[in-house]
Each structure stands twice: as C-alpha cells, then as structure tokens.
C-alpha positions in Angstrom: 134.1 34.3 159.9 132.9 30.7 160.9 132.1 28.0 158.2 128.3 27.8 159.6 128.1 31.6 159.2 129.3 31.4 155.9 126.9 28.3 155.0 123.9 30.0 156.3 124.9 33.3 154.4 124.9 31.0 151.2 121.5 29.8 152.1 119.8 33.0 152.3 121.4 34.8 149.3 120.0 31.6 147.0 116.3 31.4 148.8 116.3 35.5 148.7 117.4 35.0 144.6 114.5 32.1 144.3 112.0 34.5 145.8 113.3 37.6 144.2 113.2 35.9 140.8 117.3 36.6 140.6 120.4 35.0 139.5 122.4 34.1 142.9 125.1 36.5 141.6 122.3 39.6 141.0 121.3 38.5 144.8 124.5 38.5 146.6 125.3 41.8 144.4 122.0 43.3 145.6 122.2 42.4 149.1 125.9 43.9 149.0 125.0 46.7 148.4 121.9 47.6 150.2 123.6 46.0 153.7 121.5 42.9 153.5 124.9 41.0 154.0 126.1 43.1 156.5 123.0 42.6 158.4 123.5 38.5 158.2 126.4 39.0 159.8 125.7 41.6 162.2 122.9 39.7 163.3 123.6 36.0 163.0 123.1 34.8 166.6 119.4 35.6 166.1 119.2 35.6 162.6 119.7 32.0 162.1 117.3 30.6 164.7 114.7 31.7 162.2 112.8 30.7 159.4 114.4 31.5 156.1 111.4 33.1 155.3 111.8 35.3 157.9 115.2 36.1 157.3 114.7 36.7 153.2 111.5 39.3 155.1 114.1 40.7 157.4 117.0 41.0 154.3 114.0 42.6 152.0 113.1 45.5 154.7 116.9 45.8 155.5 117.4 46.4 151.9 114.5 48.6 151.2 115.8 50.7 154.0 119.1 51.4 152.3 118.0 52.0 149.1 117.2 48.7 147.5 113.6 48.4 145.7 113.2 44.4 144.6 
C-alpha cells in the first residue's frame, strides 16, 4: 500500500470519527468491519479526488449497506 493511500485513509477515519461523534479507534473499528476501509482502498483513484465530505457520505452508505447503523 502507498504512503499517500495510507495518509488519506488516516484522514478519513479521523473526519468520519469527528462527524460520527467517535473515538478514532471506535471509527477505524467501525469502518473495518462494515468494509468502509475496504472501500478506501478499493476505490482510491476516485476516492481521493473528492471532498472529504463526500468521502465520510460515501464511507456512511458503504457502511450502512453492510450492516453498520451510525
């Protein structure tokens, strides 16, 4: 995995926590979980031309999809 995909990863699990209302470790353990990280990385190439706000929208429908209800 490359250091910018790894940086931007970082970046969305803490604004996702800030506008979830959750500790960076409950983020990253939520977004595990319901494939929100697996999407990130699936989809970086377009992913990170976006705002964050659309990616913490995308990571937030992802997760609903697979189970996730914050």
């Amino acid at each position: 995995m490359q250091r910018k995909m790894i940086d931007y990863i970082v970046v969305c699990v803490n604004e996702f926590a800030a506008a979830k209302n959750m500790t960076e470790r409950e983020a990253y353990r939520y977004l595990f979980a319901h494939k929100g990280i697996e999407f990130l990385i699936d989809h970086y190439e377009i992913e990170h031309t976006l705002s964050l706000a659309d990616a913490i929208s995308d990571l937030s429908m992802i997760c609903t999809k697979n189970g996730g209800t914050v």
